[in-house]
C-alpha positions as CSV (number, residue, x, y, z in Angstrom):
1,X,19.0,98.5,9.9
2,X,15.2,99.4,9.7
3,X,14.6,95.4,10.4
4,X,17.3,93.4,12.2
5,X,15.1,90.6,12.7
6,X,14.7,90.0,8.9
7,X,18.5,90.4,8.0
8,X,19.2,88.3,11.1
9,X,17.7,85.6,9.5
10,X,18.2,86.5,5.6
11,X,21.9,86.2,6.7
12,X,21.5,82.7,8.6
13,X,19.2,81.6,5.6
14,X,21.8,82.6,3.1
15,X,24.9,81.2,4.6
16,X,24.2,77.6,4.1
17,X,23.8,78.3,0.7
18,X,26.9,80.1,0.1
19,X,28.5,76.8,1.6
20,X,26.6,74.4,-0.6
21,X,28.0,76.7,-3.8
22,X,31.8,76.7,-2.8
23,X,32.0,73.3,-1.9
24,X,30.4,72.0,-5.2
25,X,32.2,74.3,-7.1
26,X,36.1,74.5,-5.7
27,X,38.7,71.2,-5.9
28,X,39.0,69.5,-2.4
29,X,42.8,70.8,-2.1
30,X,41.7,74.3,-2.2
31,X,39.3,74.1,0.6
32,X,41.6,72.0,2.8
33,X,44.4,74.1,2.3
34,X,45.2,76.4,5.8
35,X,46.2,80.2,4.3
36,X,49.6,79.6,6.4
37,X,50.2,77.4,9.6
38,X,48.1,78.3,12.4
39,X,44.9,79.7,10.5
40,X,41.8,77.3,9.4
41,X,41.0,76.1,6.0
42,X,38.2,77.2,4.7
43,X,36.7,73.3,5.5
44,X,37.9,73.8,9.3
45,X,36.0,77.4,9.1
46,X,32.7,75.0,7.7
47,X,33.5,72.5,10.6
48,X,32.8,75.2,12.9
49,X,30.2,76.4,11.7
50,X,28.4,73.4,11.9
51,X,29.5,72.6,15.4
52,X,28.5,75.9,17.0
53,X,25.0,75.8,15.4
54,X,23.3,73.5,18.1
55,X,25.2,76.2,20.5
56,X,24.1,79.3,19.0
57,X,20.2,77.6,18.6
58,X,20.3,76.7,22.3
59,X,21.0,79.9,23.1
60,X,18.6,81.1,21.3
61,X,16.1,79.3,23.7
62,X,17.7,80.1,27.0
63,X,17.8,84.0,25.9
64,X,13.8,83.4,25.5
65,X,13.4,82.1,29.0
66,X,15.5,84.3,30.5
67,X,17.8,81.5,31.8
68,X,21.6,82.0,32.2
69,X,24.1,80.1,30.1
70,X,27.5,78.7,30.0
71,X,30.8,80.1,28.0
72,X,32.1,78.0,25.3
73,X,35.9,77.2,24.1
74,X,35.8,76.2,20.5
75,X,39.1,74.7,20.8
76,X,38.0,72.6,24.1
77,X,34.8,71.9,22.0
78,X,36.7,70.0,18.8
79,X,35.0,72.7,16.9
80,X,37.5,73.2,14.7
81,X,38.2,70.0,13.2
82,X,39.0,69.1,9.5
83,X,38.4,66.3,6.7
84,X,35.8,64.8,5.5
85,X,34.1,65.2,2.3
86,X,33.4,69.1,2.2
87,X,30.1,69.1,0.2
88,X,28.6,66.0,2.9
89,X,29.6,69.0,5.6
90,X,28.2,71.5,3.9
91,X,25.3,69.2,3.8
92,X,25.1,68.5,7.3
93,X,25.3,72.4,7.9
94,X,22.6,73.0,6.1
95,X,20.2,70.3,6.9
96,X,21.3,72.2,10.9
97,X,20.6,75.6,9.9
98,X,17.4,74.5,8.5
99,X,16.5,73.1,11.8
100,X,17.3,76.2,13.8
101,X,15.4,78.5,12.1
102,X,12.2,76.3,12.0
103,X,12.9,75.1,15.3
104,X,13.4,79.0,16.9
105,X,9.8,80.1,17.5
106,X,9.2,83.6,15.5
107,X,11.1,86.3,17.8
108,X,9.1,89.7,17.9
109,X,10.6,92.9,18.8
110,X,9.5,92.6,21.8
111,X,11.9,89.8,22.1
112,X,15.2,91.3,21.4
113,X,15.0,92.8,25.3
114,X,14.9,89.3,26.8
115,X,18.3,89.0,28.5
116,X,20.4,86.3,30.1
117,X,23.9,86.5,32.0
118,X,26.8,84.3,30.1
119,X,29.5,83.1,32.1
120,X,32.2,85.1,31.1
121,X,30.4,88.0,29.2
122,X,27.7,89.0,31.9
123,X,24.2,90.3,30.8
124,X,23.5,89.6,27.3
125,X,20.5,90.1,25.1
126,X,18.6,88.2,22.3
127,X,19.1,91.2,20.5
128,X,22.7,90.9,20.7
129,X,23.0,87.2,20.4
130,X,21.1,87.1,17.0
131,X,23.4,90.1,15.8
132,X,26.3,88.0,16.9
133,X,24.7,84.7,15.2
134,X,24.7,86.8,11.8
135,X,28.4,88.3,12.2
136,X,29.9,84.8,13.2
137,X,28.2,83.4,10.2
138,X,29.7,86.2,8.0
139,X,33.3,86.1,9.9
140,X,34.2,82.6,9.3
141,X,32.7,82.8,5.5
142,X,34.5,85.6,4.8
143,X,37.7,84.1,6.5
144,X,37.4,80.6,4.7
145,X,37.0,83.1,0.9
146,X,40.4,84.8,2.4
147,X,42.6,81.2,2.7
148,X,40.9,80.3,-1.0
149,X,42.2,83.6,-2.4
150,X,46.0,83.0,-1.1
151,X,47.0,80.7,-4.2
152,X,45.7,83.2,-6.5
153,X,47.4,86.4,-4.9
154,X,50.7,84.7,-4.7
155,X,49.8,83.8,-8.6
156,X,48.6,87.1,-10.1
157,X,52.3,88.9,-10.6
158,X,52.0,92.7,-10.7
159,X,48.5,92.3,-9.8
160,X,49.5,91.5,-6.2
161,X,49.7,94.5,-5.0
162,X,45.9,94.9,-5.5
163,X,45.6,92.2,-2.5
164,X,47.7,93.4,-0.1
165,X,44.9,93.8,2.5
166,X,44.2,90.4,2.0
167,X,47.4,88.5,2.6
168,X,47.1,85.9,5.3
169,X,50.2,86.4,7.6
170,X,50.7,90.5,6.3
């Protein structure tokens, strides 16, 4: 990547987006629906999104001043709760992502060297926190589009086999 810093953010400007479309677009059922027990829905995979984004923007800020942070449990957190209306969430994601990247001053390259011990993971850098921003994003977009296709794999007959990589629980 010739400029992290600019797919950093085209990925964390992009996501929201991506969120808006598949909640305007898909029935409520379909994004509520868990791939099998145990795995989120795509709208749990949204919840967390939006809970972690005040986390991921505050470290953000402690990375730039060099000042240490805490771990974080999702589960402990409740950042991984369901229902409401999916397109409000998406909503609300968006209106937090917006906020982060005006809010995050503009990182230089001189930047990504800043570092900062977390509690469980030691010495981290802002370089690696914004790379781990972007792949979280991804992750949990990619996982939500994985429990939408499960209806349509189990539906697509000889096609099937096609999706095999794809099957939650395989």
């Amino acid at each position: 990547m010739n400029d992290p810093i600019g797919a950093i953010r085209a990925v964390l400007a992009a996501t929201p987006a991506r969120w808006i479309t598949l909640t305007a677009a898909l029935p409520a059922d379909l994004l509520t629906r868990q791939p099998i027990p145990g795995e989120w829905s795509p709208l749990q995979c949204l919840h967390h999104l939006l809970a972690t984004e005040t986390l991921f923007r505050g470290r953000a800020f402690h990375l730039l001043a060099e000042e240490d942070f805490p771990a974080y449990d999702p589960d402990a957190a409740g950042a991984t709760q369901d229902g409401g209306d999916p397109a409000e969430v998406a909503t609300a994601f968006a209106a937090a992502r917006a906020e982060s990247l005006t809010a995050l001053p503009a990182v230089s390259e001189a930047d990504l060297g800043r570092t900062a011990r977390h509690a469980e993971l030691g010495p981290v850098t802002l370089s690696q926190l914004l790379h781990e921003w972007a792949a979280h994003d991804l992750l949990h977009t990619v996982q939500a589009e994985r429990a939408l296709m499960q209806p349509f794999i189990r539906g697509c007959g000889p096609w099937r086999s096609y999706f095999l990589d794809h099957v939650a629980g395989a």
